[in-house]
C-alpha positions as CSV (number, residue, x, y, z in Angstrom):
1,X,-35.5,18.6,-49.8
2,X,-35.8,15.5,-48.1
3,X,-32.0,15.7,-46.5
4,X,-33.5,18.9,-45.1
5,X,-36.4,17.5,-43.7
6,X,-35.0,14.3,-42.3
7,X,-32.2,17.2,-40.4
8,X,-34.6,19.1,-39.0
9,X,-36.6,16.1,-37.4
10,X,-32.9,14.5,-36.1
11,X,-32.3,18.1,-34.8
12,X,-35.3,18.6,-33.3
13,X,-35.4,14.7,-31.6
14,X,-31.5,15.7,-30.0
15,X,-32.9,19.0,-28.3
16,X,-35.6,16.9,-26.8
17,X,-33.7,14.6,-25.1
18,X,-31.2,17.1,-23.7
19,X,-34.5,19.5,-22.5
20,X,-35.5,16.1,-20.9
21,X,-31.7,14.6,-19.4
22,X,-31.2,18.0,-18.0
23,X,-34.4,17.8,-15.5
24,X,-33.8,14.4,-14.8
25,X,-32.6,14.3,-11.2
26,X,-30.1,11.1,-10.6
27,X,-31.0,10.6,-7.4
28,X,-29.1,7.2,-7.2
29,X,-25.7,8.6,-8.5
30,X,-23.5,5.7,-8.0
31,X,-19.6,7.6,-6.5
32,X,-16.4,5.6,-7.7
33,X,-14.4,3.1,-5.7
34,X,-11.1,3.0,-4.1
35,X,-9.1,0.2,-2.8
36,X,-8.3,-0.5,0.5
37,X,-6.0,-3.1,2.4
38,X,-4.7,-3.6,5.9
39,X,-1.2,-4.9,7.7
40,X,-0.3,-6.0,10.7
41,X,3.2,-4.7,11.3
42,X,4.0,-5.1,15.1
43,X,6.5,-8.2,15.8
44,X,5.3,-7.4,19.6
45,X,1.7,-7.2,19.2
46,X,-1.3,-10.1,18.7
47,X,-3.5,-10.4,15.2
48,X,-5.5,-8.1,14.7
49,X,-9.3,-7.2,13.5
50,X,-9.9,-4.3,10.7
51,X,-13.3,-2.3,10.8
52,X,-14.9,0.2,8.7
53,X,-17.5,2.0,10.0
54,X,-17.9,-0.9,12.5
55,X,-18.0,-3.7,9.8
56,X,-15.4,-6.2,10.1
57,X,-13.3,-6.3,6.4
58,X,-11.8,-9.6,5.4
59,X,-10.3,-12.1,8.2
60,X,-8.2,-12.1,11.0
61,X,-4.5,-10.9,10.4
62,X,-1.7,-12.1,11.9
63,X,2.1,-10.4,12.3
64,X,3.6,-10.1,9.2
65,X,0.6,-10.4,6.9
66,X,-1.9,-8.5,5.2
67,X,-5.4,-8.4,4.0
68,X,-5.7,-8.5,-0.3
69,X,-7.8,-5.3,-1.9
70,X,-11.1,-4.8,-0.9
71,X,-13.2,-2.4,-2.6
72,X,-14.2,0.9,-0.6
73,X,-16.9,4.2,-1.9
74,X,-14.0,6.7,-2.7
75,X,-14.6,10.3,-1.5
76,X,-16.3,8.9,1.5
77,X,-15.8,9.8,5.6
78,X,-14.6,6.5,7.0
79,X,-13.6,5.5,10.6
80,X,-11.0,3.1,10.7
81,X,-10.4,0.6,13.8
82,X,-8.3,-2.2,14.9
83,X,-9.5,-4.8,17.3
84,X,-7.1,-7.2,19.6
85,X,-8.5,-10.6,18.4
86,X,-8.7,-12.4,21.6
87,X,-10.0,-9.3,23.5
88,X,-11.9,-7.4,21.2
89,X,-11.1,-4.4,23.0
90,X,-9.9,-1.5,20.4
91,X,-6.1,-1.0,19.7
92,X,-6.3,1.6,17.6
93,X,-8.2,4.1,15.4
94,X,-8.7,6.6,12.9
95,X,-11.3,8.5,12.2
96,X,-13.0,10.5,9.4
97,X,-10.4,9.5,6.7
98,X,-11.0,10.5,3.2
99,X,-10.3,7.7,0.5
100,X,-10.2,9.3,-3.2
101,X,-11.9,7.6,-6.2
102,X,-9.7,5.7,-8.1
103,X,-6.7,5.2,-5.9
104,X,-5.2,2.3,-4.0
105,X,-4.4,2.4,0.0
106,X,-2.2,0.6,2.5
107,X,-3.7,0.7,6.3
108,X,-0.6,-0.4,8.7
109,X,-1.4,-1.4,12.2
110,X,2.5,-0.5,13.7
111,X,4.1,0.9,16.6
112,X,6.9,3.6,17.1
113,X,8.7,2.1,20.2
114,X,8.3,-1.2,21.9
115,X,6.6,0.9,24.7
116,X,4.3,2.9,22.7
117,X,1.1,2.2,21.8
118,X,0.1,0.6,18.3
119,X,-1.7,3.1,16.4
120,X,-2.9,3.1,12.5
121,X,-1.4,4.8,9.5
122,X,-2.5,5.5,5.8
123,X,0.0,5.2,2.7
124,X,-1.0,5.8,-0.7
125,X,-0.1,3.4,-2.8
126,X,1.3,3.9,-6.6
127,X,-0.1,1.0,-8.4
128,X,0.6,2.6,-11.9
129,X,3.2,0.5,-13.7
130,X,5.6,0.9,-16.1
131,X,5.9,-1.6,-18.8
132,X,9.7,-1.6,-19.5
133,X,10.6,-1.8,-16.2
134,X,9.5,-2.8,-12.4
135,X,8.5,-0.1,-9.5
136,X,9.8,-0.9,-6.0
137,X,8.6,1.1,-3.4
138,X,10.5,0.8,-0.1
139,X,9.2,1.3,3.7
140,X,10.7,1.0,6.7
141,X,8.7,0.0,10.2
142,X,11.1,-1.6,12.0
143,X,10.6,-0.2,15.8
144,X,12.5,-2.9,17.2
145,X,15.8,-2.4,14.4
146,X,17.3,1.0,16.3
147,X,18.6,1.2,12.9
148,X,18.3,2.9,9.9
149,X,18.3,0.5,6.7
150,X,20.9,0.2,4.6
151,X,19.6,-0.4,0.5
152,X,22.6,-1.4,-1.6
153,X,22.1,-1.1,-5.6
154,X,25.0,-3.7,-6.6
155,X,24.1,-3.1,-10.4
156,X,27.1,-1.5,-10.9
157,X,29.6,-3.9,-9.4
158,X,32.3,-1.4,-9.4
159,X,30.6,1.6,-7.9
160,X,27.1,0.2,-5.8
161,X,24.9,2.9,-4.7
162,X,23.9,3.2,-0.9
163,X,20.6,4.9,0.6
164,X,19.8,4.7,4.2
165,X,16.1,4.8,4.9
166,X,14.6,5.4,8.6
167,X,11.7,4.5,10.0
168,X,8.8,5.9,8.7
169,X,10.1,6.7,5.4
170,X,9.8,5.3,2.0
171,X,12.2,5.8,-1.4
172,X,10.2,4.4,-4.5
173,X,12.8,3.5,-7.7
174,X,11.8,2.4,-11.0
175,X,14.3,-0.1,-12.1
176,X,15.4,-1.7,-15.2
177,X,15.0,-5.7,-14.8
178,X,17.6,-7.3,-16.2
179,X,20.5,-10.3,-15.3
180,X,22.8,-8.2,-13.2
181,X,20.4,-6.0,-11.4
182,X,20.6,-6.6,-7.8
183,X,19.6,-5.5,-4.2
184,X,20.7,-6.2,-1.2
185,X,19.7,-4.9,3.0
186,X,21.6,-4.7,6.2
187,X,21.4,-2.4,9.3
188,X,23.2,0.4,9.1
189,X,24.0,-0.4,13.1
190,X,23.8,-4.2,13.4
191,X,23.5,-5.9,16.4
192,X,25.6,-8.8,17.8
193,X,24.0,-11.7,15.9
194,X,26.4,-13.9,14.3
195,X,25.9,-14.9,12.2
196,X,23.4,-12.2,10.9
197,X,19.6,-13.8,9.7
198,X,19.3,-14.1,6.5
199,X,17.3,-11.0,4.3
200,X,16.0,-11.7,1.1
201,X,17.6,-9.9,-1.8
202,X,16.1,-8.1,-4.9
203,X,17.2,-9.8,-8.0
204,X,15.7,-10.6,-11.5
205,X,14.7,-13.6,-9.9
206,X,12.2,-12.5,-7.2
207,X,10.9,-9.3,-9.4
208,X,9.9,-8.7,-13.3
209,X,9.0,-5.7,-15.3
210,X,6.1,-4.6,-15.6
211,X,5.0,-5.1,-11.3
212,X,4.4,-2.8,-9.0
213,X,6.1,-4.0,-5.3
214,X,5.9,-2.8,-1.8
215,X,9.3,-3.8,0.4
216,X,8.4,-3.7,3.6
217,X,11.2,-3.7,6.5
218,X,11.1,-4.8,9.8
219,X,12.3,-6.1,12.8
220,X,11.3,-9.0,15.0
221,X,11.3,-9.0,18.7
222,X,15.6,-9.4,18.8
223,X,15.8,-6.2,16.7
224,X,16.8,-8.1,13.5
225,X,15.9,-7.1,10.1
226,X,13.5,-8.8,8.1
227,X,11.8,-7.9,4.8
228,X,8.7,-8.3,2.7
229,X,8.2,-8.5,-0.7
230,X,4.7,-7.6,-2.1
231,X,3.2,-7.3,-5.4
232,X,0.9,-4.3,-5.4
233,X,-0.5,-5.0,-8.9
């Protein structure tokens, strides 16, 4: 008898406080984040400033750099400029862009040609990693190379796997890290240097298991191919 009575009055006390939740308004529903980070990707262009909505995000940045993370309201309508830093005067914009909850984005200040303008473009980045194993995502914005790139998987020493990437595009692998893995870049038309600059190869050395990495090519203002590597994670 007493079980009975103490169910009714838990019963009873649970349809309350749903009655009650349910004409609560939340009028100060808080929306997720997303992450958001900026680059500065033109050999033949100055540093840059980065605004949201007309607020100035993180410092100056300078050719071949970037901003770290910054937090963002996801599933908001955000206008997106560039500034000249010893001007001020805007270089380049985008407006109402959509950033979803829960994801990660890359904002790259670039160019197309050496006499276009710079303008502004939005990757998504894939942050998610894999623990056995490391994610390399690879993107060419090289306007000055005239070139596609040339990605050489010398893993297998007796039959290495090519893939040419333009610019613009990306190729994301997920590799194995281990001793014999290995990496390397050239042009697949290369110009006259000799001897070529040196570009920094992928090797257990310069990536573990486990990360998430954006390799960034590009060119400097002799059309010679340079790379980034950055941890995304």
């Amino acid at each position: 008898m007493k079980n009975t009575v103490l169910f009714s009055r838990i019963f009873f006390l649970v349809v309350c406080v749903f009655l009650i939740s349910s004409c609560i308004k939340n009028n100060n529903f808080i929306k997720g984040d997303a992450k958001i980070r900026f680059f500065q990707a033109a050999s033949t262009d100055t540093t840059q400033n980065f605004y949201l909505n007309g607020r100035q995000i993180g410092a100056s940045v300078a050719y071949n750099s970037n901003t770290s993370y910054v937090v963002i309201p996801g599933d908001s309508i955000i206008n997106i400029t560039s500034k000249n830093i010893g001007t001020g005067v805007d270089a380049a914009s985008l407006t109402e862009q959509k950033f979803k909850i829960g994801q990660n984005y890359s904002v790259f200040y670039l160019k197309e040609a050496i006499d276009k303008p710079a303008k502004l473009k939005v990757y998504q980045d894939d942050v998610k990693p894999d623990l056995d194993s490391a994610k390399l995502t690879f993107l060419n914005l090289g306007y000055t190379l005239g070139s596609k790139v040339v990605i050489t998987d010398s893993t297998n020493t007796a039959k290495p796997t090519e893939s040419l990437l333009g610019y613009g595009e990306t190729k994301t692998f997920k590799v194995k890290v281990n001793n014999v893995m290995k990496y390397a870049f050239k042009l697949a038309n290369p110009t006259a240097t000799n001897p070529p600059p040196s570009v920094t190869r992928l090797d257990s050395l310069t990536i573990n298991r486990g990360r998430v990495y954006l390799i960034l090519f590009d060119g400097d203002k002799k059309g010679e191919l340079k790379n980034r590597i950055i941890p995304a994670n």
